[in-house]
Structure formats: C-alpha cells, structure tokens
C-alpha positions as CSV (number, residue, x, y, z in Angstrom):
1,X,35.5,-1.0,1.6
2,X,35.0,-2.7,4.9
3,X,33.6,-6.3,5.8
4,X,30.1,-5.5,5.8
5,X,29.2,-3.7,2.4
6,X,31.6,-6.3,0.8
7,X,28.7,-9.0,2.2
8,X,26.0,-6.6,0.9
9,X,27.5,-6.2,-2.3
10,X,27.5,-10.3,-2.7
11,X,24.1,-10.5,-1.6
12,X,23.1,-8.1,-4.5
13,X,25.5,-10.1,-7.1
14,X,24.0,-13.3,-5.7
15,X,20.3,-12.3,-6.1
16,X,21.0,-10.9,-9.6
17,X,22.3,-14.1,-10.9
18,X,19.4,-16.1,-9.5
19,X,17.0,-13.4,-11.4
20,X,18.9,-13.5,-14.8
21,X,19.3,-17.2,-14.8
22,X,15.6,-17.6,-14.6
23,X,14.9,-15.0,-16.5
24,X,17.6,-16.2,-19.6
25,X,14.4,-17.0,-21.8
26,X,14.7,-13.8,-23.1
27,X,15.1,-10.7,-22.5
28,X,14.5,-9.7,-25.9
29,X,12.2,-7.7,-28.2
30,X,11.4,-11.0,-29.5
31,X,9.9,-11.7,-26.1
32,X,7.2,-9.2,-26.4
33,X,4.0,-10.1,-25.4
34,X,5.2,-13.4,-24.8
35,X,3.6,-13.7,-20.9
36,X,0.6,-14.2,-19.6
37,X,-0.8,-12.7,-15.7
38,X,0.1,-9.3,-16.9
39,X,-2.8,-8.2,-14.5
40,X,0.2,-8.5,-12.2
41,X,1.8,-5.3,-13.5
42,X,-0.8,-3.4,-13.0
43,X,0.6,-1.5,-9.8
44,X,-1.0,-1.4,-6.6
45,X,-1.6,1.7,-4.1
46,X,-2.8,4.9,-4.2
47,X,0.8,6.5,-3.0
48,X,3.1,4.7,-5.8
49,X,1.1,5.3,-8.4
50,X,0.9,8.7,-8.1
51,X,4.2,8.7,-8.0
52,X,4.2,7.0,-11.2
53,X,4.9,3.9,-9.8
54,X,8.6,4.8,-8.6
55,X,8.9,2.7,-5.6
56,X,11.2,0.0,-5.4
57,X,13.7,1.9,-3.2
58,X,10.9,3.9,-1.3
59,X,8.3,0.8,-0.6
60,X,6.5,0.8,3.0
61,X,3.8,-0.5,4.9
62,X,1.6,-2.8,3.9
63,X,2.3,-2.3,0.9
64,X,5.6,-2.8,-0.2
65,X,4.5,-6.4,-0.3
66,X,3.9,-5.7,-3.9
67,X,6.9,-3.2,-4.5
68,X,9.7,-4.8,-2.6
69,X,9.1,-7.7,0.2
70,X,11.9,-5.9,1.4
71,X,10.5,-2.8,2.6
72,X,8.1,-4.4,5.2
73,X,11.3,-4.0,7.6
74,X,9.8,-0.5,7.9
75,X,6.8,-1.9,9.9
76,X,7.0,-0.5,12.7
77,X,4.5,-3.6,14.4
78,X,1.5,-4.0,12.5
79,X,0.1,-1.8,9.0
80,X,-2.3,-2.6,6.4
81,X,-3.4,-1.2,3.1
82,X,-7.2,-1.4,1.1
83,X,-7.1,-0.2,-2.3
84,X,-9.7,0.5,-5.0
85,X,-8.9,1.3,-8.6
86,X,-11.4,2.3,-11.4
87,X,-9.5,1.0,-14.5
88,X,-9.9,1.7,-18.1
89,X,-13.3,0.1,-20.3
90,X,-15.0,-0.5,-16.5
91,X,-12.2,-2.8,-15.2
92,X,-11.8,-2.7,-11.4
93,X,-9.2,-4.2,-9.1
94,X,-8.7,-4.4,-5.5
95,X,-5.4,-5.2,-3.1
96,X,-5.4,-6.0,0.3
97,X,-2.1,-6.2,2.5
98,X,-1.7,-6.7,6.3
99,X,2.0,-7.1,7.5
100,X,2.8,-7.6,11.3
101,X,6.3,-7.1,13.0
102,X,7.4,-10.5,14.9
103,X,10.5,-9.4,16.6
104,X,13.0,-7.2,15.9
105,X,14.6,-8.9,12.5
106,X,10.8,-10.6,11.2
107,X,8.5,-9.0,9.2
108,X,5.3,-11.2,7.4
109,X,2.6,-10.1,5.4
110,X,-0.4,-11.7,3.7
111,X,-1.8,-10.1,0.5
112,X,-4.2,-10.2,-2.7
113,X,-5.0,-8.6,-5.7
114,X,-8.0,-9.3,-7.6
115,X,-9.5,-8.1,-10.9
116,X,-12.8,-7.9,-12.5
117,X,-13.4,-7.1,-16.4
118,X,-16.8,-7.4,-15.8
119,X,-19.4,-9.8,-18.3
120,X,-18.5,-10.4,-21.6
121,X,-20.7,-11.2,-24.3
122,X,-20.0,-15.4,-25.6
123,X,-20.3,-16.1,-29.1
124,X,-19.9,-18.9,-31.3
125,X,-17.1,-19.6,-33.9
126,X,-19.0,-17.3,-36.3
127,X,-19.9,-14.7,-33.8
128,X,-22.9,-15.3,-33.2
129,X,-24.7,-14.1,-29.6
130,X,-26.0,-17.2,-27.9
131,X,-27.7,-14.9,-25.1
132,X,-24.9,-16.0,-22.8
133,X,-22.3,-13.8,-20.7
134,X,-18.9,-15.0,-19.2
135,X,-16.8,-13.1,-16.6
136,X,-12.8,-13.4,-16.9
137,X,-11.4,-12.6,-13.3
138,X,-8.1,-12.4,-12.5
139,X,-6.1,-13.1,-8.3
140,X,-2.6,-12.9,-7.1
141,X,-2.6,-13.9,-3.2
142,X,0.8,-13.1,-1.4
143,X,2.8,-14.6,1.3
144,X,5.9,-12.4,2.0
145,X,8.9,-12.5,4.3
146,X,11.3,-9.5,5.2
147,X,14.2,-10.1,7.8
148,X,16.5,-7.2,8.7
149,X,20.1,-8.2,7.6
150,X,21.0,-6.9,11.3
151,X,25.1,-7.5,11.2
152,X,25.2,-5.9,7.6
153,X,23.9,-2.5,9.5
154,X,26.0,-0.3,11.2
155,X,25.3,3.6,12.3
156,X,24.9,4.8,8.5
157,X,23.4,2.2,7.1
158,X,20.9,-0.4,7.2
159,X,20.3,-3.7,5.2
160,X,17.1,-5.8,4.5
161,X,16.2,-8.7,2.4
162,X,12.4,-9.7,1.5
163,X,10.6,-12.8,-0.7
164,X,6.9,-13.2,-1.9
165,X,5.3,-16.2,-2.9
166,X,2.0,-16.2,-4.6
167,X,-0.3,-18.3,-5.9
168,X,-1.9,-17.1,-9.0
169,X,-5.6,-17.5,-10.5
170,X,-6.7,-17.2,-13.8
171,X,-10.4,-17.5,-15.3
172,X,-11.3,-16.8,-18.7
173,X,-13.9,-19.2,-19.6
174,X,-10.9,-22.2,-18.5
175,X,-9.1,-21.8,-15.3
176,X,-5.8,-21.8,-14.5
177,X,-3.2,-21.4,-11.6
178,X,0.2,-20.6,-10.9
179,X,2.6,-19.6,-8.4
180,X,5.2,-17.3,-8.5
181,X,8.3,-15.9,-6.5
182,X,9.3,-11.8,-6.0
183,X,12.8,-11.6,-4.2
184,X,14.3,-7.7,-3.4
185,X,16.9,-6.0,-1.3
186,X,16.5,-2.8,0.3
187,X,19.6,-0.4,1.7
188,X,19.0,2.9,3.9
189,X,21.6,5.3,4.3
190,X,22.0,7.4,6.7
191,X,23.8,10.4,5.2
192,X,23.4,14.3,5.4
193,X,21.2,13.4,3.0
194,X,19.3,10.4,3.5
195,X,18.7,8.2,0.5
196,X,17.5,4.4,-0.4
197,X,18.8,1.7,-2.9
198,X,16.2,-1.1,-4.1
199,X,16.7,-3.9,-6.1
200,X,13.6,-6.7,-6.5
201,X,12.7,-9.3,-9.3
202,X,9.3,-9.5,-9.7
203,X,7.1,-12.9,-11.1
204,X,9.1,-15.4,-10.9
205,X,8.1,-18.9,-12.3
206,X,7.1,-21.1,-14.8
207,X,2.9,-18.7,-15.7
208,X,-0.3,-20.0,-15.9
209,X,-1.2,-23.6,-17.8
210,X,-4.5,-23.1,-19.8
211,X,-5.0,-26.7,-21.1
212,X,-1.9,-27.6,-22.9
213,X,-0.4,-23.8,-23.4
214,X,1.5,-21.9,-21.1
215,X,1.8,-18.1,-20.6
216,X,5.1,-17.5,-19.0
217,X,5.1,-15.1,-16.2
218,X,5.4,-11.5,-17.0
219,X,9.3,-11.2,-15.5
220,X,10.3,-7.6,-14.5
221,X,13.9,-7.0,-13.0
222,X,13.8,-3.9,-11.1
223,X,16.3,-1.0,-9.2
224,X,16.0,1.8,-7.8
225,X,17.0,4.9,-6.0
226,X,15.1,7.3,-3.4
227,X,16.3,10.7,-1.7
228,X,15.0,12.8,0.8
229,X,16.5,16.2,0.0
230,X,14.5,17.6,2.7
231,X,12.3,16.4,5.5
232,X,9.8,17.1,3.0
233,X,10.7,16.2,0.0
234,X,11.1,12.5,-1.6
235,X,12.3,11.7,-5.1
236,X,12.4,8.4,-6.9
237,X,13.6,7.0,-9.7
238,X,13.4,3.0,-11.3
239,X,14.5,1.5,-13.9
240,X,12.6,-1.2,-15.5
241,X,14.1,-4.5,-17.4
242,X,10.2,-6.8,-18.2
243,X,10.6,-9.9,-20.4
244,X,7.6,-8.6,-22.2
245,X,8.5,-5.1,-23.6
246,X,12.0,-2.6,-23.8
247,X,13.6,-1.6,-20.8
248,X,11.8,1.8,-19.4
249,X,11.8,4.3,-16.7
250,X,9.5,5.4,-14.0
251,X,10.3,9.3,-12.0
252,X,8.1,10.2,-9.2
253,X,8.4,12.9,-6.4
254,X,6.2,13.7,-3.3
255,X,6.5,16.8,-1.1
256,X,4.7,16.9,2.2
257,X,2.6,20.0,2.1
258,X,2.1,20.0,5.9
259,X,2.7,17.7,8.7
260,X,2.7,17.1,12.7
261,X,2.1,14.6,14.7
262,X,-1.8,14.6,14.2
263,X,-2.3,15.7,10.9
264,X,-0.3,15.9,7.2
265,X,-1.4,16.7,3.7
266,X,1.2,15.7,0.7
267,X,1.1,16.2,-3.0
268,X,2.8,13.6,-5.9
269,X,3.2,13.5,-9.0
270,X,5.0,11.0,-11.5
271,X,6.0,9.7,-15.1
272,X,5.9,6.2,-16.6
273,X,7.9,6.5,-19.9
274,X,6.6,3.1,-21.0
275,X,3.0,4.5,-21.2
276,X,4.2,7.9,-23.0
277,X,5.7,5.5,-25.5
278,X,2.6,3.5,-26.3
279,X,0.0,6.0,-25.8
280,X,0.1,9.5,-27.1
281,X,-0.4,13.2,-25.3
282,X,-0.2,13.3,-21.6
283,X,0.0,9.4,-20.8
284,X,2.2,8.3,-18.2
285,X,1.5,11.4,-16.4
286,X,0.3,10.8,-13.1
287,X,-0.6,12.8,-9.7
288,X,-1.8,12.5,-6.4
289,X,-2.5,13.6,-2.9
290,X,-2.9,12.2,0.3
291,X,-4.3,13.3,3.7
292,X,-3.0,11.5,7.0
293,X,-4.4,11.8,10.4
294,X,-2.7,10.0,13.3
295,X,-1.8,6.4,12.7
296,X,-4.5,6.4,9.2
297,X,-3.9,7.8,5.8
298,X,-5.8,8.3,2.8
299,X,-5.1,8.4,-0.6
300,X,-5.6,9.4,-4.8
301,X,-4.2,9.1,-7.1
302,X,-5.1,9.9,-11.0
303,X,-3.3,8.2,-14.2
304,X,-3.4,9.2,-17.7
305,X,-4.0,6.1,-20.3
306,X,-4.1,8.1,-23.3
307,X,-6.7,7.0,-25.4
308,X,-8.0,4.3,-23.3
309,X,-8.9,6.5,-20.6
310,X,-7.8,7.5,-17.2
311,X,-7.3,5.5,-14.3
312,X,-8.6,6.2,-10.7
313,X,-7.5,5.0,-7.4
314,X,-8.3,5.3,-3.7
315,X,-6.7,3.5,-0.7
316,X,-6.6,3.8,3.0
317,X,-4.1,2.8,5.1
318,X,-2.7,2.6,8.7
319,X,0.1,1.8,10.6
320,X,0.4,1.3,14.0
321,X,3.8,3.0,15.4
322,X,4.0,1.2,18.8
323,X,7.8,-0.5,19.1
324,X,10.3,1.4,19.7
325,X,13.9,1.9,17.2
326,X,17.0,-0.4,18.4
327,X,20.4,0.1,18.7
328,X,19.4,3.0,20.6
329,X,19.8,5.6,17.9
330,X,16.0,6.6,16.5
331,X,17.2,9.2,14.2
332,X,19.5,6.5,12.3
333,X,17.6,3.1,11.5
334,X,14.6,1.5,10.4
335,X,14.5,-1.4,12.8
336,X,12.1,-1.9,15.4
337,X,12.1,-4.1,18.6
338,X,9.0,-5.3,21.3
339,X,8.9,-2.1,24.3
C-alpha cells in the first residue's frame, strides 16, 4: 500500500470518527422518529431519484451539493440544477444549485431547498374551525466547499473532499432555525473498469429549537459504490445508517440509450428498500429518463409511495464544459484547470 492511499485511508477513518462521535446519541431503534427537518431527506434531482436515490458515489453537477459536497470536483467551470417535485397529499418542493469552478483544486456552490404543504385548516383545542388557515413551510439554504485532494491523485486514481453548511428554516405556526453540517469523500478510479467510492454524513447539528423543545437533526451516515461497466452503463449501490429508522439500501442503474456530442437520451431505474418496507406493493420502485442536448439536460423521474401516492419530478440542468483536464491525461481524471 503506498504513501498516498495510506493518507486516503486516514482521511476516511478521520471523517468517520467525527460523524459517529456526533452522531453517538443513538443509533438505535430507540431513536426512531426522534428528529425533526426530515424535509431534508426528501432527495433532490430528477436523475438520483430515479435512480432510487443511489448517488453518493455517482454525485455531479450542481447537484451533488445535496448528495456529496464532494462530487462538485466534477464541475468542469460552472453547472446548475432547478428542480420541481409534485409530492404526495399536494406537497411541493423546489432545489436550486449553482456551483462554479475557482481554479483547479476549488469548487463552491450555493443552494436551497424549500417546501410547501400548502394551507391547513386551524382549529381550537376542541377542534373547532375558527375560519382561519396556516401554511407550514419548510428551507434548507447550502453553502458547499469541494477541494481536489491533488497529491492524494496519481494516474489511477483521484481524491476529493467536500463540506455543506446550511442554515435551516422551519415554520409551522412557530418558527424555528438551525444550521447544520454535511462532510463526504469522493474516490475515482481509473481501472479497466472505471468505478467510484463515496462516503458523506449528512445533517449534522444540534435540529431546530421550537420554543423550549428541540428536534434533533435527522443524521444519516452514508457509503457508497458506482461502476461503469460500459461507456453506457452506470450502476449504484448505498447503504444507509439514519438516526431515525434501521439501516437500509438504495440500488439504482442508468443506461444511456443514445449519445454524441449534441444529443443523448438515457433511461433509470431504482429501489429504496426503506420505502418497500414501510409501504406495501410496488413502493420504492422508481424510474426515469432524461434527454440532453449540448451543455443542457432534462429530466423525470417517477416514485412509487404506496398508498400515499406517487411522486413526480422534473429538473433541468446545465453544465458548461469549458476548462480543460490537468495533468495532461483527459481520459484519466476529473480535475479541471483555467485554458
């Protein structure tokens, strides 16, 4: 094992600590439905979620903001992401993301994710109507950080490390705020066949302060694995460890129908293990498509809830390809530096 996987592999140990030490409240089935924000699992982007939200070790673009921080080092110079999502019982929620490449290790973004439940009837302690409506609303704005671990890479591998602060809103009939941390590692390896390790904690901090309660944050340690069998064909697999519920799986896969440089189609699909096991039938099934021209794509996706219902989502993205690779080997890294 030579000098520079030994560093990676500290890194990894290093950030694991940090996220069990924090997370040491419990990791319990006596923790269930213990947090609060769980808006914040909700999953963001048409493209993971049809892949059944499978995407710490395949995050990109805008964004991977929400996935793994550590995935904007595949910004080539600028992207951003817009999505729309039709939710179950007439909830909607929006994301925005716009990362921009600095220089050749630097990667920012800025990001936010907001949620309307729409109005609500308000009644009195004996449930009575008093002719009055309130609207809960829920918002998540990012800051993230990626910088390419550039003396961990070498010619069959590459390293980066990413961190997301947000601020948290909360608004039921009291407010309340919060602010949180998501730390995550990405690896890319450069073998016959290419593949991705990811490793993020998600939601870090001390939740939302209505009055004198608290709602811990909803904690979710994450890792995962990605491989490109062919130049058209992406599998992914995550494993998920939340505070809140048992440990469960997500499985996703995406296989580009047709592609060039102006034009490419792909279809998704996915499996959420944790929504099979609360719901019955076909939840945690979930499929999509997308449809890319030039530097823009566009993107479905369709989730089964079970009996809640099924969930919808569109999103349109771009990302603008204009610096070229470094280390003079385009084929073999992620990186990017100014022309």
């Amino acid at each position: 094992m030579n000098h520079s996987i030994k560093r990676l592999l500290l890194c990894m140990v290093l950030l694991s600590s940090c996220a069990m030490t924090a997370g040491a409240a419990s990791f319990s089935s006596q923790a269930a439905g213990t947090t609060g924000s769980d808006f914040l699992n909700l999953g963001v982007g048409a493209r993971p979620l049809g892949m059944g939200g499978a995407y710490t070790a395949v995050a990109e673009g805008a964004e991977a903001a929400y996935w793994n921080p550590a995935g904007l080092a595949q910004v080539q110079k600028m992207a951003g992401t817009f999505m729309r999502a039709n939710y179950v019982e007439g909830i909607t929620y929006n994301y925005f993301s716009y990362a921009y490449r600095f220089n050749q290790t630097t990667v920012m973004s800025a990001s936010a994710m907001m949620t309307d439940i729409g109005d609500i009837k308000r009644t009195d302690i004996n449930g009575n109507w008093n002719n009055d409506y309130f609207r809960p609303k829920d918002a998540a704005y990012y800051l993230s950080y990626c910088y390419s671990v550039v003396d961990l890479s070498d010619k069959d591998h590459d390293v980066a490390i990413g961190v997301s602060g947000k601020y948290i809103s909360s608004k039921i009939v009291n407010s309340a705020t919060a602010y949180g941390l998501d730390i995550g590692v990405m690896t890319f390896h450069f073998a016959k066949i290419p593949y991705r390790l990811g490793f993020t904690v998600q939601n870090l901090g001390k939740g939302t302060k209505y009055d004198q309660d608290t709602d811990p944050m909803p904690l979710n340690i994450k890792t995962g694995g990605a491989v490109s069998l062919t130049d058209h064909l992406l599998f992914a697999l995550d494993a998920n460890f939340p505070k809140s519920a048992d440990p469960y799986a997500t499985i996703g896969a995406e296989v580009e129908m047709f592609s060039d440089r102006n034009m490419g189609v792909a279809m998704r699909g996915g499996y959420n293990t944790q929504q099979a096991r609360i719901q019955d039938g076909a939840a945690g099934l979930a499929f999509g498509a997308g449809i890319a021209f030039g530097t823009f794509r566009f993107d479905y996706s369709f989730g089964n809830m079970g009996e809640l219902g099924n969930v919808h989502r569109f999103s349109i993205n771009f990302d603008l390809p204009t610096w070229k690779p470094v280390f003079k080997r385009a084929d073999r890294t992620i990186f990017a530096s100014p022309e």
